[in-house]
C-alpha positions in Angstrom: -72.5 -46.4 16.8 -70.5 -43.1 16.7 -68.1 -41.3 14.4 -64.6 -41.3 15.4 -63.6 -39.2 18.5 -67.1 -38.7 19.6 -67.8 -39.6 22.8 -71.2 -41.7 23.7 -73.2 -40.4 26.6 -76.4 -42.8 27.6 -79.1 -40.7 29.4 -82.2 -42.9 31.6 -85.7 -41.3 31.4 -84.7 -38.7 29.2 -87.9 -38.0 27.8 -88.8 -35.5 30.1 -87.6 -32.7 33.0 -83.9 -33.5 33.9 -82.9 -35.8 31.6 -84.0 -34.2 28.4 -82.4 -31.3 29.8 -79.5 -33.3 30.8 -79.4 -34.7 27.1 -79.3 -31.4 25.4 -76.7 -30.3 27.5 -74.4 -33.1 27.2 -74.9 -32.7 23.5 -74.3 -29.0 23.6 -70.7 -30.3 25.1 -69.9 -32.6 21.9 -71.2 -35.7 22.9 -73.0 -38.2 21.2 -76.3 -38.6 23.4 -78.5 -41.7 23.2 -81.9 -41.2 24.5 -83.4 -43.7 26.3 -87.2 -43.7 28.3 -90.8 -45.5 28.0 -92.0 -43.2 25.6 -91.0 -43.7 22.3 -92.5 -40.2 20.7 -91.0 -38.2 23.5 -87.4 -39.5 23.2 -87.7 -39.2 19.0 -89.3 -35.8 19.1 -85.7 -34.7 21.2 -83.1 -36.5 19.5 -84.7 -34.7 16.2 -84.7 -31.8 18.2 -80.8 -32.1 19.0 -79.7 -33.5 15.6 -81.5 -30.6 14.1 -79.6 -28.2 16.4 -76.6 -29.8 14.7 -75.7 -31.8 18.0 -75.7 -35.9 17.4 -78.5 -37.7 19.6 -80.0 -41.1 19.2 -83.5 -42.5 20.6 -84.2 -45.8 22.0 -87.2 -46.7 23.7 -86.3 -48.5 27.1 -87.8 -49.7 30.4 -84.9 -50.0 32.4 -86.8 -52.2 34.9 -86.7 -55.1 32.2 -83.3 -56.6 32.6 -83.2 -58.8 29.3 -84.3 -55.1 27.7 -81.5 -53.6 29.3 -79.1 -56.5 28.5 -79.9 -56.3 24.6 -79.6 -52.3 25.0 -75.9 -53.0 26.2 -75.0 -55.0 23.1 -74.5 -51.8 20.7 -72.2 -50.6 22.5 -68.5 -51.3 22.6 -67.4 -48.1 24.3 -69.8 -45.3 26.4 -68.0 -42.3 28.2 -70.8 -41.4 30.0 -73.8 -43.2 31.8 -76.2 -40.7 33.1 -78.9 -42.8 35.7 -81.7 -40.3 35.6 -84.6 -42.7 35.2 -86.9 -42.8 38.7 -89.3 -40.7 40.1 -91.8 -40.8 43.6 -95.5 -41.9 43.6 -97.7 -41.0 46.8 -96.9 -39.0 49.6 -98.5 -41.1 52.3 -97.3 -41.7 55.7 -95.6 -45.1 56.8 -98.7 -46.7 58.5 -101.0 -46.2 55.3 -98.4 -46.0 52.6 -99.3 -48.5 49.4 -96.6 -51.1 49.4 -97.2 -51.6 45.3 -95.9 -47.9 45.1 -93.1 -48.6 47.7 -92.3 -51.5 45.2 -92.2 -49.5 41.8 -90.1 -47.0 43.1 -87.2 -49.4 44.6 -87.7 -51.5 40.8 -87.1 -47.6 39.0 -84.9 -46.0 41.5 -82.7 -49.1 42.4 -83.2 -51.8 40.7 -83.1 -50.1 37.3 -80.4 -47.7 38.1 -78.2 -51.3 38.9 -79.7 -53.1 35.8 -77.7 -50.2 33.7 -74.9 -49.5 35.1 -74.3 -53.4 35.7 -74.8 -54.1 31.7 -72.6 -50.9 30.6 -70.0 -50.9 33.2 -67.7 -52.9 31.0 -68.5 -50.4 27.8 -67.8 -47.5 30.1 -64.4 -49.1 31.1 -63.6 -50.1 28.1 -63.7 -46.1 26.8 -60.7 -45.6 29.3 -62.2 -42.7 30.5 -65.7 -43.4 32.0 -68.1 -41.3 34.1 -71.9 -43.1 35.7 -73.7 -40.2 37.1 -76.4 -41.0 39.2 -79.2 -38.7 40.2 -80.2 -39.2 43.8 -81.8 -36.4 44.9 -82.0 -34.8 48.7 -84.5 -37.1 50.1 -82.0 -39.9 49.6 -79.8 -37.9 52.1 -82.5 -37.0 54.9 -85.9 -38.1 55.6 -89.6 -35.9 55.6 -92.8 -36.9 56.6 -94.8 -38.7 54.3 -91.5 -39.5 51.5 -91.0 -42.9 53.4 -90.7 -44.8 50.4 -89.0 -42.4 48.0 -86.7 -41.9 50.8 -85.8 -45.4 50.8 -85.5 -45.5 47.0 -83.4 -42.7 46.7 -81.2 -43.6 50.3 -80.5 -47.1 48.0 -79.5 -45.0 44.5 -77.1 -43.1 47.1 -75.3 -46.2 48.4 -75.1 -47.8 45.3 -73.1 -44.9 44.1 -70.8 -45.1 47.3 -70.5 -48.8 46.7 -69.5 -48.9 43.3 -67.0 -46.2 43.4 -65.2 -48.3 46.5 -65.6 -51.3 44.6 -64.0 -50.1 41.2 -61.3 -47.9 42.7 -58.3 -47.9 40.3 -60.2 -48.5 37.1 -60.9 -45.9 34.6 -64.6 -45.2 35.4 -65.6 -42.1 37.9 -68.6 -42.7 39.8 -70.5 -39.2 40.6 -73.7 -38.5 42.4 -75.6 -35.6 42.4 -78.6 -35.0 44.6 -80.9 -32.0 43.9 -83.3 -30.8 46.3 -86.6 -28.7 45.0 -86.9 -29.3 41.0 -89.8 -27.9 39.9 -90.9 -30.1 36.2 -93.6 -30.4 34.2 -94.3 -33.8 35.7 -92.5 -35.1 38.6 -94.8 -33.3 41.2 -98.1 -34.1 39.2 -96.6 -37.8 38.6 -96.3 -38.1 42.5 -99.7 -36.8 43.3 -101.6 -39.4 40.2 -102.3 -36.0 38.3 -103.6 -33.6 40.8 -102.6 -30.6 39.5 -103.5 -29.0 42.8 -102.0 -30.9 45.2 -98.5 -30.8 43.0 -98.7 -27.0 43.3 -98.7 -27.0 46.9 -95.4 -28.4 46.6 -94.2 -24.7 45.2 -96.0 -22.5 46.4 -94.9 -19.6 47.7 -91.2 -20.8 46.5 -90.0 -17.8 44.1 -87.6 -19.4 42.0 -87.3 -23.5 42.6 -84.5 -25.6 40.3 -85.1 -26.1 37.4 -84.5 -28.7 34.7 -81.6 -27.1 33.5 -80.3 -26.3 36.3 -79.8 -30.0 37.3 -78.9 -30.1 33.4 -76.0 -27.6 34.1 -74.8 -29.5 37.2 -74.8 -32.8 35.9 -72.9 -31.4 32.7 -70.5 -29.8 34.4 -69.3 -32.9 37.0 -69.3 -34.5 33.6 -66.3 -32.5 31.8 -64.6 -31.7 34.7 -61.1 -33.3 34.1 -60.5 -36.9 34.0 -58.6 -36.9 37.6 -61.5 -34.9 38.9 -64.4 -36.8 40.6 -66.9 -35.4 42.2 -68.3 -37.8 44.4 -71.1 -36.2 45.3 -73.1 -32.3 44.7 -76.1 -31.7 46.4 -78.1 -28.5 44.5 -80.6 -27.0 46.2 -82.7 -23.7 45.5 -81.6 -20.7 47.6 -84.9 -20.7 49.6 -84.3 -24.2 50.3 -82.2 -24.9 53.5 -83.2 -27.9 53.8 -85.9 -30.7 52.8 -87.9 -29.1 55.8 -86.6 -25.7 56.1 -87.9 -23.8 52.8 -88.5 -20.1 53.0 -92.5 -19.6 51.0 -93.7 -16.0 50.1 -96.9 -15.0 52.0 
C-alpha cells in the first residue's frame, strides 16, 4: 500500500472543508494520505490534485456508517500512522421540544457511531505501526451547549468521550489519542449542510464575524498535533477565531 518509510495517514470525509484541507496538509508533511468520503468524484479530483503536487494520496469511496464497508476498508492495511476522524457534520438547528429525531439519529450514526466503526477496525493497523496517532475532530459544541445545537451537542459531547475513553483504555501502547475541537469554521458547506441549503440562513451564522477559522486553519492544527514528537500527546486543542470567546460570546461588526 505504500513505499518503504512512508507513513500512511487515513483522513474521514475528506472530500470537502477540513479534511481535504487536513489531507493536503498531512501530505505536505510526507505522508501517504488515503482519501476516504461519500463522494467518489470529490475524493479522486483531490488525491489527483495531491499526487500531481508530487505529494502521494489515494481515494476511496467510504460511508463510514456501514460497518461491513468499513471492515473491508480495514483489510489493506497492515500498518497506518495516522487515523484522522473528520467525517460528521450537524443537520437542523431546532430546539429540544421540536427537534427531528431522524436528524438527532444521523448525526449520532456519523459523529459517533462512524467515528467508532474506524477507529475500532484500524486500531490494530495503527498499533501495529509502533508509532500511531487517531485524531478526532470534536468541535466546541461537544464541550458546552447553545440553544438550538441539542442534538449536535450530543453528537459531538459522544466523539469527545470516546476520545477520553480510548486514550484511558489503551494507555501504554504505541497509539496517541488527540482531540481537537474547533469552534467557528467557516466552509463551503457545513453551515449550508446544517440549514438543508439555505444559503441565507447559513450566512447568519457569520455575519458580522471578520475573520472566522478556516479550513486550513483546522488543517494546520490537526497537522501540527500530528508531528509533534512521538512522547508528545496532545490530548486535546480547542481552536477558536479571536472574535470568538465562546460558543455564545462572539464579537459581530455592526
Amino acid at each position: 500500500m505504500t513505499a518503504a518509510g512512508t507513513p500512511i495517514a487515513v483522513v474521514t470525509g475528506a472530500s470537502s472543508g477540513i479534511g481535504a484541507a487536513t489531507a493536503r496538509g498531512l501530505a505536505a508533511a510526507g505522508y501517504r494520505v488515503v482519501l476516504t468520503a461519500r463522494r467518489k468524484d470529490r475524493i479522486e479530483a483531490l488525491a489527483a490534485e495531491i499526487n500531481e503536487a508530487g505529494h502521494q494520496a489515494t481515494a476511496y469511496p467510504l460511508d463510514v456508517t456501514d460497518r461491513a464497508a468499513v471492515d473491508e476498508f480495514a483489510t489493506a492495511f497492515r500498518t497506518i500512522g495516522v487515523l484522522v476522524n473528520n467525517a460528521g457534520g450537524a443537520l437542523g438547528a431546532d430546539p429540544v421540544a421540536t427537534g427531528d429525531p431522524e436528524d438527532w439519529r444521523q448525526m449520532y450514526e456519523t459523529n459517533v457511531i462512524g467515528t467508532l466503526n474506524v477507529t475500532q477496525a484500524l486500531l490494530p493497523a495503527l498499533e501495529a505501526s509502533g508509532d500511531g496517532t487517531v485524531v478526532i475532530l470534536s468541535s466546541t459544541a461537544g464541550h458546552s451547549t447553545y440553544e438550538g445545537g441539542g442534538g449536535y451537542v450530543a453528537a459531538k459531547n459522544g466523539a469527545r468521550v470516546l476520545a477520553e475513553t480510548l486514550r484511558l483504555e489503551i494507555v501504554g501502547r504505541p497509539v496517541r489519542v488527540v482531540e481537537i475541537a474547533p469552534g467557528m469554521v467557516k466552509t463551503e458547506e457545513f453551515a449550508t449542510t446544517r440549514f438543508r441549503g439555505d444559503a441565507e440562513k447559513a450566512a447568519k451564522v457569520y455575519a458580522g464575524v471578520a475573520e472566522p477559522l478556516t479550513a486550513d486553519d483546522v488543517a494546520d492544527t490537526v497537522t501540527w498535533a500530528v508531528t509533534r514528537p512521538s512522547h508528545v500527546n496532545i490530548d486535546l486543542l480547542v481552536v477558536r477565531p479571536r472574535a470568538q470567546a465562546s460558543n455564545t460570546k462572539i464579537h459581530r461588526e455592526p
